[in-house]
DRENNUNU-996090 format. One line per field, with one value per residue (C-alpha): x, y, z; residue in one letter; residue number from 1; chain. Coordinates in steps of 0.02 Angstrom, whole numbers, plus 50000, padded with zeros to 5 digits. Example, Ala and Ser with C-alpha at 12.3 -4.5 7.8 and 13.67 -1.06 7.14 Angstrom:
% residues 2
c1 <- c(50615,50684)
c2 <- c(49775,49947)
c3 <- c(50390,50357)
type <- c(a,s)
seq <- c(1,2)
mol <- c(A,A)
//
This chain:
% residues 254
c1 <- c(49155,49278,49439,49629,49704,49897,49987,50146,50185,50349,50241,50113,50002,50006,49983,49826,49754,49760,49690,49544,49520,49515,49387,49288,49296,49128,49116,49273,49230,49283,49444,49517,49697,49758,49940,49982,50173,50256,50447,50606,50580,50746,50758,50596,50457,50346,50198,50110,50036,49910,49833,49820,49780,49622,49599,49612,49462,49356,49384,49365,49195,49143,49198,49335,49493,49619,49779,49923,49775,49771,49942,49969,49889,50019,50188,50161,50284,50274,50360,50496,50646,50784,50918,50943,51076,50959,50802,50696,50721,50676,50519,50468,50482,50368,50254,50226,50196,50061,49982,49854,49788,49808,49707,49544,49508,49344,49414,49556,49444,49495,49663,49797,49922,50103,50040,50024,50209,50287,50200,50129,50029,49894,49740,49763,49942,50070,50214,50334,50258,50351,50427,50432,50503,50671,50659,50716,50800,50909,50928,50940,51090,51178,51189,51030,50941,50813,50667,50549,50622,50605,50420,50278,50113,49952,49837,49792,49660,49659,49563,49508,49425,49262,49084,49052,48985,49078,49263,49354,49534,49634,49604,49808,49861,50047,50204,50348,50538,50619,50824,50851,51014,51122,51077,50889,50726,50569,50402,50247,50093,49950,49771,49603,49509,49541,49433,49504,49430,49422,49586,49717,49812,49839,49887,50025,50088,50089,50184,50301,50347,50369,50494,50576,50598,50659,50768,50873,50870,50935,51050,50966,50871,50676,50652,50492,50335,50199,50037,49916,49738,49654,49486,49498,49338,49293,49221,49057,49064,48949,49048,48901,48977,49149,49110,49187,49342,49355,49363,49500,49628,49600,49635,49808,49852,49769)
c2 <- c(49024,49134,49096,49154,49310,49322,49487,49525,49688,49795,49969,49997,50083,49934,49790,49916,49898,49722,49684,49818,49737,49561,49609,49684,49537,49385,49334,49405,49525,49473,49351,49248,49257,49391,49421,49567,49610,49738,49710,49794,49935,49991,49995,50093,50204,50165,50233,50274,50458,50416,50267,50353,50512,50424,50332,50501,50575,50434,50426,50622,50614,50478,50599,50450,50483,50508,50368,50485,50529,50360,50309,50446,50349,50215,50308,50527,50562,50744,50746,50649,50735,50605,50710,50778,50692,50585,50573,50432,50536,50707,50615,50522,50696,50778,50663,50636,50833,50827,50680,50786,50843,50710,50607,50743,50695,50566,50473,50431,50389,50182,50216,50269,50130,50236,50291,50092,50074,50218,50212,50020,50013,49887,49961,50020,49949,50077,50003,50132,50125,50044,50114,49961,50017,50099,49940,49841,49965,49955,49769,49740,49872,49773,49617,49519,49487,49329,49365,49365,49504,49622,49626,49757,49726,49841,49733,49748,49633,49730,49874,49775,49624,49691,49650,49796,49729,49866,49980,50006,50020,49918,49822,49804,49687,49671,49719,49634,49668,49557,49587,49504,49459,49605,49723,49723,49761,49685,49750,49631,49708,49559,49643,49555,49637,49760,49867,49848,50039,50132,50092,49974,50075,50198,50032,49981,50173,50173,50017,50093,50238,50156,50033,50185,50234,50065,50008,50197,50173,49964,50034,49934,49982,49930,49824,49755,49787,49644,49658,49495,49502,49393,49452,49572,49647,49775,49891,49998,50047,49920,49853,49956,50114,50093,50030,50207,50183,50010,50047,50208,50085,49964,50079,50124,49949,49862)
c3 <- c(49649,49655,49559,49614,49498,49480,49370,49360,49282,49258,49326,49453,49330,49198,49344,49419,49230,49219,49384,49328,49155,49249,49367,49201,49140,49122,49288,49374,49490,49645,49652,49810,49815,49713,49702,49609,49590,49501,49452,49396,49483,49473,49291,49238,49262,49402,49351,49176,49186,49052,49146,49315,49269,49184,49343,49459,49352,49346,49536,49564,49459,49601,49706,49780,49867,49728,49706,49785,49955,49970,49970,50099,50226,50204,50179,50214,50041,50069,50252,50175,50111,50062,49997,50203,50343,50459,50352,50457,50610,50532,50457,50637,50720,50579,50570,50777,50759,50638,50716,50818,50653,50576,50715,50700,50526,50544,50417,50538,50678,50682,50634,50485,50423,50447,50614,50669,50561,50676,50844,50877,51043,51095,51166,51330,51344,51464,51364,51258,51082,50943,50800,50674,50535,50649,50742,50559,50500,50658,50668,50477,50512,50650,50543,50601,50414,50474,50362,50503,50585,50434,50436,50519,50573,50556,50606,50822,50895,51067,50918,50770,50827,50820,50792,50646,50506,50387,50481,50342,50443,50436,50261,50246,50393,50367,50271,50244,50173,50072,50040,49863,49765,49711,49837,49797,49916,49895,49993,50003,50072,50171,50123,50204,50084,49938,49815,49645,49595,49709,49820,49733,49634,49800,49903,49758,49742,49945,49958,49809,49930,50082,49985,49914,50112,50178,50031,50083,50262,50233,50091,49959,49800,49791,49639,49655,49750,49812,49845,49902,49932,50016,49916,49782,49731,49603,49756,49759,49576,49468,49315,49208,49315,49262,49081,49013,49095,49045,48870,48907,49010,48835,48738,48834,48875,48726)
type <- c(x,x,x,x,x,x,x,x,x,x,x,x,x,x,x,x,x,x,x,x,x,x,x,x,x,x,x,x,x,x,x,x,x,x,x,x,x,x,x,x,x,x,x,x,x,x,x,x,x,x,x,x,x,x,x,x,x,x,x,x,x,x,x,x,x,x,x,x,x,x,x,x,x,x,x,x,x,x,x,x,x,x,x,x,x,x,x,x,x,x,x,x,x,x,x,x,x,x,x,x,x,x,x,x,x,x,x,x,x,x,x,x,x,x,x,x,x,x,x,x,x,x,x,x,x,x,x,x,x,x,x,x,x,x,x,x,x,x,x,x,x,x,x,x,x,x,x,x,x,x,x,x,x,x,x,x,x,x,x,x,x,x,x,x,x,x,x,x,x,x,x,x,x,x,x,x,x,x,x,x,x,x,x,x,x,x,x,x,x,x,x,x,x,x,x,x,x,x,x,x,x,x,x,x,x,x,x,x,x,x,x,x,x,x,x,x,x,x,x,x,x,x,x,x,x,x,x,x,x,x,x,x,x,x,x,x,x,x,x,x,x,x,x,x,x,x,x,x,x,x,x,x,x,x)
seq <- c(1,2,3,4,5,6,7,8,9,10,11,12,13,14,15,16,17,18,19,20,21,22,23,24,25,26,27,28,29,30,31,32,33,34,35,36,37,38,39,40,41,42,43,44,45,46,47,48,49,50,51,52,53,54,55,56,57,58,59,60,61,62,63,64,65,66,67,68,69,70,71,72,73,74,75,76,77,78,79,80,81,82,83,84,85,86,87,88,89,90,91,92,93,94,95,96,97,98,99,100,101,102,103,104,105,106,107,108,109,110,111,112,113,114,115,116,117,118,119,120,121,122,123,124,125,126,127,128,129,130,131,132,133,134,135,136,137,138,139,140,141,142,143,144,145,146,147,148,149,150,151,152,153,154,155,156,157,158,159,160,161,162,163,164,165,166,167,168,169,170,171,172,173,174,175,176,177,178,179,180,181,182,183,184,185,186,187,188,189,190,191,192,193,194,195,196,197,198,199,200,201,202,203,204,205,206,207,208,209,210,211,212,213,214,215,216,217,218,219,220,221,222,223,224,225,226,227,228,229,230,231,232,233,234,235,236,237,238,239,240,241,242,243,244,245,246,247,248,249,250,251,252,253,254)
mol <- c(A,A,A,A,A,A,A,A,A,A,A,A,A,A,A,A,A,A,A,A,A,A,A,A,A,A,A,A,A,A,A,A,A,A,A,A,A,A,A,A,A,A,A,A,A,A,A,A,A,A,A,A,A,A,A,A,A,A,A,A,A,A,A,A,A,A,A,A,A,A,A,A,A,A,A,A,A,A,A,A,A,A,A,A,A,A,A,A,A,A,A,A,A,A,A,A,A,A,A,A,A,A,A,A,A,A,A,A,A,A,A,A,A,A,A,A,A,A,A,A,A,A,A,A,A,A,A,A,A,A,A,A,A,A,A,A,A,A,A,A,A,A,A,A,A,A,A,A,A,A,A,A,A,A,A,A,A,A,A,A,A,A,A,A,A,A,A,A,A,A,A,A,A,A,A,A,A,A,A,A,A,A,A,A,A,A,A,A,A,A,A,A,A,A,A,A,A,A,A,A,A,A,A,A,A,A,A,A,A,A,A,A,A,A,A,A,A,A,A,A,A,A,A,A,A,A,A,A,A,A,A,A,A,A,A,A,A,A,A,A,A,A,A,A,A,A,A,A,A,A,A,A,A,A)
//
């Protein structure tokens, strides 16, 4: 039986560890929920280099998908220059130009999470596609703050609602934007399914840097970041596997 796991941590790297070390643990790796949120955001580090640079070499030995490749798939950090007049657009524009590329990769083949954010289009649908995040970011802007409006979807049924018994894409189903007291942003990412190892700490630091986006273009600052799973599993890595970097995170976190 699988039992619900709850963290909440004040950095991504820390609330990554204790996930991991729970999922280590006797009889806890898989857990159904697991909410996972990581707080104050605005008032220290993010990340702790020692934990995920640990975590990058145990998943480059595995020869995984490092955290920040990852976390490209969700929010494209590099295209992104903040400090420049009319940042969102400049970063649409970019990113709509390196989408051919982008779209070759097989990895890519079902689909890439800020592509669904920036361009939403059913399957064989003639509408206009749909920018989400300029969509709240324009009627956040104009006054209209109902909750429900400030959220994105990944998930399509017209593509995902399949009968493959393993796709991969889309695991995240849903984000969400929260406007807090005292000018705050919150981000909550909806997963289906999540690998604790090999993918987590990429989703969080993903999350992290889309918030970072959305909190400038709503003229907030993002002070925490949320992340449910519906099923949070350790991933293809036995615990046996990841026994040596078990005993590394404990000896950071303790």
């Amino acid at each position: 039986m699988m039992t619900p796991l709850s963290i909440s941590e004040g950095s991504i790297s820390k609330a990554w560890a204790r996930a991991f070390l729970a999922l280590m643990s006797s009889g806890g790796a898989s857990r159904h929920p697991a909410v996972v949120s990581v707080h104050s955001l605005e008032s220290g580090a993010a990340e702790d280099s020692a934990i995920r640079s640990k975590l990058d070499a145990a998943l480059k030995k595995r020869g995984k998908n490092s955290c920040a490749t990852v976390a490209g798939t969700l929010f494209p950090r590099s295209m992104w220059n903040p400090a420049i007049d009319k940042d969102a657009e400049a970063l649409y524009a970019r990113y709509e130009r390196a989408w051919p590329g982008i779209a070759k990769c097989p990895a890519n083949r079902n689909g890439v999470y800020f592509r669904r954010l920036t361009s939403y289009r059913a399957d064989k649908s003639t509408a206009p596609p749909i920018n989400q995040l300029q969509f709240i970011t324009e009627t956040y802007n104009e006054g209209n703050h109902r909750k429900s409006a400030l959220q994105a979807s990944i998930l399509d049924p017209s593509r995902d609602h399949t009968n493959n018994r393993q796709k991969g894409f889309p695991c995240l189903q849903q984000v969400s934007f929260t406007p807090l007291e005292h000018g705050r942003l919150s981000i909550t990412g909806f997963y289906a399914t999540q690998y604790q190892f090999e993918k987590a700490y990429g989703n969080y630091l993903g999350l992290y840097w889309l918030g970072l986006f959305m909190a400038k273009q709503l003229g907030l600052q993002l002070s925490q970041v949320v992340c449910v799973a519906s099923v949070l599993s350790l991933g293809d890595e036995s615990k046996a596997d990841l026994k040596s970097l078990e005993q590394e995170i404990l000896t950071i976190v303790g």
